[in-house]
C-alpha positions as CSV (number, residue, x, y, z in Angstrom):
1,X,30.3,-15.1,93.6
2,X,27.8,-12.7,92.9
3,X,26.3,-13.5,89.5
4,X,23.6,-15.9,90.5
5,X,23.5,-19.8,88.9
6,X,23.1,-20.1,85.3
7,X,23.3,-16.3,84.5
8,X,25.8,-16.7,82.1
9,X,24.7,-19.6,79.9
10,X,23.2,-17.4,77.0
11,X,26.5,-16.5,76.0
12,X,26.6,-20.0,74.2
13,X,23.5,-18.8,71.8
14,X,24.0,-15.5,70.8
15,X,25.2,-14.8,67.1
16,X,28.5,-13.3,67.7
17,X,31.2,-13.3,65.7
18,X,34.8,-13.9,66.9
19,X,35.6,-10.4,67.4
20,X,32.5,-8.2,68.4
21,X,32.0,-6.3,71.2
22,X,30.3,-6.8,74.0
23,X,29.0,-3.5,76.3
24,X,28.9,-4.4,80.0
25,X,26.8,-1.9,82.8
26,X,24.8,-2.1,85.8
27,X,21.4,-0.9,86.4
28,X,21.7,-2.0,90.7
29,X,18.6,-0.5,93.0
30,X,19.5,-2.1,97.1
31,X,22.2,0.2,97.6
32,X,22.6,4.1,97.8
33,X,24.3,5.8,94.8
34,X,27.5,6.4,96.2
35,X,27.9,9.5,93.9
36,X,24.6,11.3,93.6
37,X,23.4,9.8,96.8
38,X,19.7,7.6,97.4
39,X,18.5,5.2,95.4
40,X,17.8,4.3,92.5
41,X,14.6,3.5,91.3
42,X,13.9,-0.2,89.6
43,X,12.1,-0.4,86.3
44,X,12.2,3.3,85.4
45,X,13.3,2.9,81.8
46,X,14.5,6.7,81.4
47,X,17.5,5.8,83.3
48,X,19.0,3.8,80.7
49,X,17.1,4.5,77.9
50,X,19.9,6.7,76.2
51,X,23.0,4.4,76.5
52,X,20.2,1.2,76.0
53,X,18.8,2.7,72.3
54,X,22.7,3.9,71.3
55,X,23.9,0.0,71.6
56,X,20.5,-1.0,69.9
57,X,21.5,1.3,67.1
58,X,25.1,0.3,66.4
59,X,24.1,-4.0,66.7
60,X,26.0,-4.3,70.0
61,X,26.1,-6.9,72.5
62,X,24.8,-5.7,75.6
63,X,24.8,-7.1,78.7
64,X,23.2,-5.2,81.7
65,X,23.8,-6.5,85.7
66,X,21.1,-6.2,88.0
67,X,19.8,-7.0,91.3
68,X,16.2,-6.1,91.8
69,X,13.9,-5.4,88.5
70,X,11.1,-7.1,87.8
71,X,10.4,-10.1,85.1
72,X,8.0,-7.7,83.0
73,X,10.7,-5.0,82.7
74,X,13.2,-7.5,81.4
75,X,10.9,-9.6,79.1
76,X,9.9,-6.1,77.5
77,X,13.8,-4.6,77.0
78,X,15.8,-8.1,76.4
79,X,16.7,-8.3,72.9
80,X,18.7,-11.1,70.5
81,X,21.7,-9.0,71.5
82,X,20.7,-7.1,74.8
83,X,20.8,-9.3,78.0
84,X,20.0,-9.2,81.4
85,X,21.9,-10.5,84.8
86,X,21.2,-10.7,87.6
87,X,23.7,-10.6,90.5
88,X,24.0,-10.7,94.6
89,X,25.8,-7.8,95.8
90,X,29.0,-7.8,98.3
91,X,29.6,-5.8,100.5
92,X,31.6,-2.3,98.3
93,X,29.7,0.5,97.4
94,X,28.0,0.4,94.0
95,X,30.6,1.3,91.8
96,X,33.4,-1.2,93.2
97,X,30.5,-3.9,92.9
98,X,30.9,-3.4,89.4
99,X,34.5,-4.9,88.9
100,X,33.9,-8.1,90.8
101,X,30.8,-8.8,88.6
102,X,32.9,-8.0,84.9
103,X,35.6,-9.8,86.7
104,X,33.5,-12.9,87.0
105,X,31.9,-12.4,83.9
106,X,33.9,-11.6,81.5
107,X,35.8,-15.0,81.2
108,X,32.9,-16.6,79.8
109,X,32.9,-14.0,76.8
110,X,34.9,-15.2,73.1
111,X,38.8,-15.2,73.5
112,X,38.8,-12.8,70.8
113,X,35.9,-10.2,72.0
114,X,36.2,-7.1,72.7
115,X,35.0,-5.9,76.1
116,X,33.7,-1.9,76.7
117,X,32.5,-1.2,80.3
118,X,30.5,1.9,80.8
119,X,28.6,3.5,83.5
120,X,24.3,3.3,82.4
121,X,23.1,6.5,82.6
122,X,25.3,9.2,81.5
123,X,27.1,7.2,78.8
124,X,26.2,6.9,75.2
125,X,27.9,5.0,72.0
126,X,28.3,7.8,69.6
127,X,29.7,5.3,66.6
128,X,31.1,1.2,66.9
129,X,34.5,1.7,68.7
130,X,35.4,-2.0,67.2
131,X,37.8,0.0,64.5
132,X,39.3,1.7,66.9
133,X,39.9,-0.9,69.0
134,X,41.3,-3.4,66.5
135,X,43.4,-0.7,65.2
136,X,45.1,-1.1,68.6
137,X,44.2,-4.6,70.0
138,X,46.8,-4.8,72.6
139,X,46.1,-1.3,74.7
140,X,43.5,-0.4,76.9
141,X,41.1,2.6,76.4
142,X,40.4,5.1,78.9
143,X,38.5,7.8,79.8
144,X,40.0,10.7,81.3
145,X,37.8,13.0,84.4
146,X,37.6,16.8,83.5
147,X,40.8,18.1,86.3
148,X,44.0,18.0,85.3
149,X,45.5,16.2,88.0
150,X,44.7,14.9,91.4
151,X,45.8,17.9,93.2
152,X,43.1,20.0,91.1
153,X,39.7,19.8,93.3
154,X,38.8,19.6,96.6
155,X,36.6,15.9,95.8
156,X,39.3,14.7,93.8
157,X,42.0,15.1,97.1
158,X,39.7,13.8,100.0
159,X,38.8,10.8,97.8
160,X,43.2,10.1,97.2
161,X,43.3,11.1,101.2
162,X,40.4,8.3,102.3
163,X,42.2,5.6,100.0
164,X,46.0,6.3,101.1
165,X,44.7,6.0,104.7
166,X,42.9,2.7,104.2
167,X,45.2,1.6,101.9
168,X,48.3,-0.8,103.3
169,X,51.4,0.7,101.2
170,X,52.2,4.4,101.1
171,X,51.0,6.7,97.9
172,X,54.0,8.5,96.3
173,X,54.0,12.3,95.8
174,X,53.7,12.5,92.3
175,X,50.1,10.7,92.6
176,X,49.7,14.6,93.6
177,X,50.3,15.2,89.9
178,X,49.1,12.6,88.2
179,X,46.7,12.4,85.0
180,X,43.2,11.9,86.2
181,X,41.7,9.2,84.9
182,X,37.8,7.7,84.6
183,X,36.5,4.7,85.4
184,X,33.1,5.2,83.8
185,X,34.4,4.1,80.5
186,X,37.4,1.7,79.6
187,X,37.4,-0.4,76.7
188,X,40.1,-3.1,75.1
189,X,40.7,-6.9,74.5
190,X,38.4,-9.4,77.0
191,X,41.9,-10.6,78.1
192,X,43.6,-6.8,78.9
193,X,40.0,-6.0,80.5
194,X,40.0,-9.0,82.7
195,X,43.8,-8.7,83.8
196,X,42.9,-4.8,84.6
197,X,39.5,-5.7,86.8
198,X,41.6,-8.2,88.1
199,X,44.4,-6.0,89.7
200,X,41.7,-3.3,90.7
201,X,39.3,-6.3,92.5
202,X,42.6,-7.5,94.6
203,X,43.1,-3.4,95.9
204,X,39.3,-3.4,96.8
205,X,39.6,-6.9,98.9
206,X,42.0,-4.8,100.7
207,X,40.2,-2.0,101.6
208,X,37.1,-4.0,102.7
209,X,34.7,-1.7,103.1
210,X,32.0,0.6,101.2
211,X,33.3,3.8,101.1
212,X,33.8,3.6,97.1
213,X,37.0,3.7,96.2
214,X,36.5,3.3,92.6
215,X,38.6,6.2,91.3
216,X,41.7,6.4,93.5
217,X,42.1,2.7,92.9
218,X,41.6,2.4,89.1
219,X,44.0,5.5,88.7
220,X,46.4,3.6,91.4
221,X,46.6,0.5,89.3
222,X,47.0,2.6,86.3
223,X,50.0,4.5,88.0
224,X,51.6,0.9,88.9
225,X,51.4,-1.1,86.5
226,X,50.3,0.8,82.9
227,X,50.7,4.7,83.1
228,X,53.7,5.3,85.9
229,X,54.5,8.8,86.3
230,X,57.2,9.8,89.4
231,X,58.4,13.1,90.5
232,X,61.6,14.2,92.0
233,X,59.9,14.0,95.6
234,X,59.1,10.6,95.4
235,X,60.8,8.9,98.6
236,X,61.4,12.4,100.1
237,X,58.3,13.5,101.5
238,X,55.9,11.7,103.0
239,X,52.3,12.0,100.5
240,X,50.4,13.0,103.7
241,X,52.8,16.2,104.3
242,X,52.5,16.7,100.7
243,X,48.8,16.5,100.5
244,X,48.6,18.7,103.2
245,X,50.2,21.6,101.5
246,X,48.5,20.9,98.5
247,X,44.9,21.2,100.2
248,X,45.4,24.0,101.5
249,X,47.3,25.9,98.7
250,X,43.9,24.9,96.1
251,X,41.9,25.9,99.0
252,X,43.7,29.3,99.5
253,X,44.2,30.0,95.7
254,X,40.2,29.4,95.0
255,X,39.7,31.9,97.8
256,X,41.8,34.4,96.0
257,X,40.1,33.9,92.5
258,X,37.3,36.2,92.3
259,X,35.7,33.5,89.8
260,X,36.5,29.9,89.1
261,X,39.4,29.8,86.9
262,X,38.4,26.5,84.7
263,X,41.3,26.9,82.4
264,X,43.7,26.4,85.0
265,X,42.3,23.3,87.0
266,X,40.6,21.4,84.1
267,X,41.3,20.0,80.8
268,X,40.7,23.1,77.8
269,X,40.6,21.0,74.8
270,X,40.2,17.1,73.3
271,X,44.3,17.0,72.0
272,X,44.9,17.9,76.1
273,X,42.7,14.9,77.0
274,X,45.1,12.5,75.1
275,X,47.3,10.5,77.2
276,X,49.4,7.7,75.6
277,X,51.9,4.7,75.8
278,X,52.5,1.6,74.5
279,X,49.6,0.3,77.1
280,X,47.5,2.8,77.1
281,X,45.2,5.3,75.2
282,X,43.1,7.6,77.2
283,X,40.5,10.9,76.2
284,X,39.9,11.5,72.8
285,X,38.7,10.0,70.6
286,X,37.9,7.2,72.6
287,X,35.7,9.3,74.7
288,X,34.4,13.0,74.8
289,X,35.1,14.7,77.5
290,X,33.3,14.4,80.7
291,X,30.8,16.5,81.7
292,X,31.2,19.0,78.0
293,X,27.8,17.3,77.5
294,X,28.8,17.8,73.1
295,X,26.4,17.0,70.8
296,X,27.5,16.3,68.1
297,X,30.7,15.1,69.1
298,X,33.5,13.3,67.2
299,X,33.8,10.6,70.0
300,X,33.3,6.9,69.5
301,X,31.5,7.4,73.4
302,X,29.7,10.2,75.0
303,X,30.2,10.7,78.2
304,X,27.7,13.4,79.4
């Protein structure tokens, strides 16, 4: 368990109605970022401040996990709606930490909330996704990475090569050429979010250890059980032969380039973001696109 005792009791008081929603992060300062790399510093305002005023503004719930700022910060930033926790951390790298904490909170929310998870400091609510959400109650947002697929970066291959070692079943070609998919924003039903988190937490028991697995997992779980995707090579080659040849061909094809080639590797427009079933419904206009930094943007979320 790592929210501590009686964390969770607040829920009980707060003037919700049956089907608000309720915006879930983590401010966390006793680990290294395993993305940017040190740490994070406790109390420093600025580092939520954006995604903090932009749930203040639309009358969200928010509810913020922590593990080491102090009693002043929180008595000046807690709000009717805006709540802090604070948690014990296990043993994953900060952003698997995350799941098991919404896993182990989230059943204490309504049964008929709405649940949006969403990384702290480079994440803002553009407008109330609640329409969009009820408009399609039973799928589960996404947010989709910039690359087109897995086999389109060098970070985005030694990341699906460090989880297919550590992992106990064998990855199927195709994962080559799957959809990439982001973690830093996923929104739906308390129910759907919980059965997701839920899935993703029982991978990470797996793997064991803190070498943040975050992304390969959550697109893993996708592949298996929400988005599935195969190719004609499934069962033919083995993935490590595949991702062999794969490396190496990005590898050799960037050194041929005489500039980046963005066009090619990443995602050129919103409508290409869109992915969609009858589970699912990832990019726009859920979420901008990473990293386009838009302002304005048409997005319910702003991600960078």
């Amino acid at each position: 368990m790592r929210i501590e005792e009686n964390q969770v009791g607040f829920i009980r008081f707060m003037p919700y109605k049956s089907d608000e929603v309720f915006v879930l992060s983590t401010y966390f300062t006793s680990k290294q970022d395993p993305v940017r790399g040190g740490y994070q510093k406790p109390d420093n305002f600025r580092y939520m401040k954006n995604w903090y005023c932009s749930v203040l503004e639309h009358g969200l719930f928010g509810v913020i996990f922590y593990d080491k700022l102090s009693p002043d910060f929180i008595k000046k930033n807690e709000t009717e709606k805006i709540k802090f926790i604070k948690c014990r951390l296990g043993g994953m790298s900060l952003n698997d930490e995350r799941f098991f904490i919404y896993r182990e909170f989230i059943p204490h929310l309504p049964e008929n909330a709405y649940v949006l998870t969403t990384d702290i400091n480079d994440v803002v609510i553009n407008k109330n996704p609640l329409p969009l959400f009820k408009h399609s109650p039973d799928k589960l947002f996404l947010g989709r990475g910039n690359r087109r697929v897995w086999k389109s970066g060098i970070w985005l291959l030694n990341a699906l090569k460090q989880f297919s070692k550590k992992f106990n079943q064998p990855l199927s070609v195709s994962f080559l050429f799957y959809p990439v998919f982001n973690p830093g924003t996923i929104g739906g039903k308390r129910d759907n979010i919980l059965e997701l988190f839920s899935k993703m937490t029982l991978i990470f028991e797996v793997l064991g250890d803190d070498k943040n697995y975050d992304m390969p997992v959550f697109n893993y779980v996708l592949n298996k059980y929400y988005f599935p995707k195969t190719g004609k090579y499934d069962g033919l080659l083995p993935f490590g032969l595949a991702w062999y040849f794969w490396y190496y061909a990005y590898r050799i094809q960037r050194k041929l380039e005489s500039e980046y080639k963005k066009k090619r590797y990443e995602i050129a427009s919103h409508q290409e973001s869109v992915e969609e079933n009858d589970k699912i419904v990832a990019g726009f206009p859920f979420v901008s696109m990473f990293s386009w930094y838009e302002n304005p943007s048409e997005a319910y979320l702003i991600h960078k």
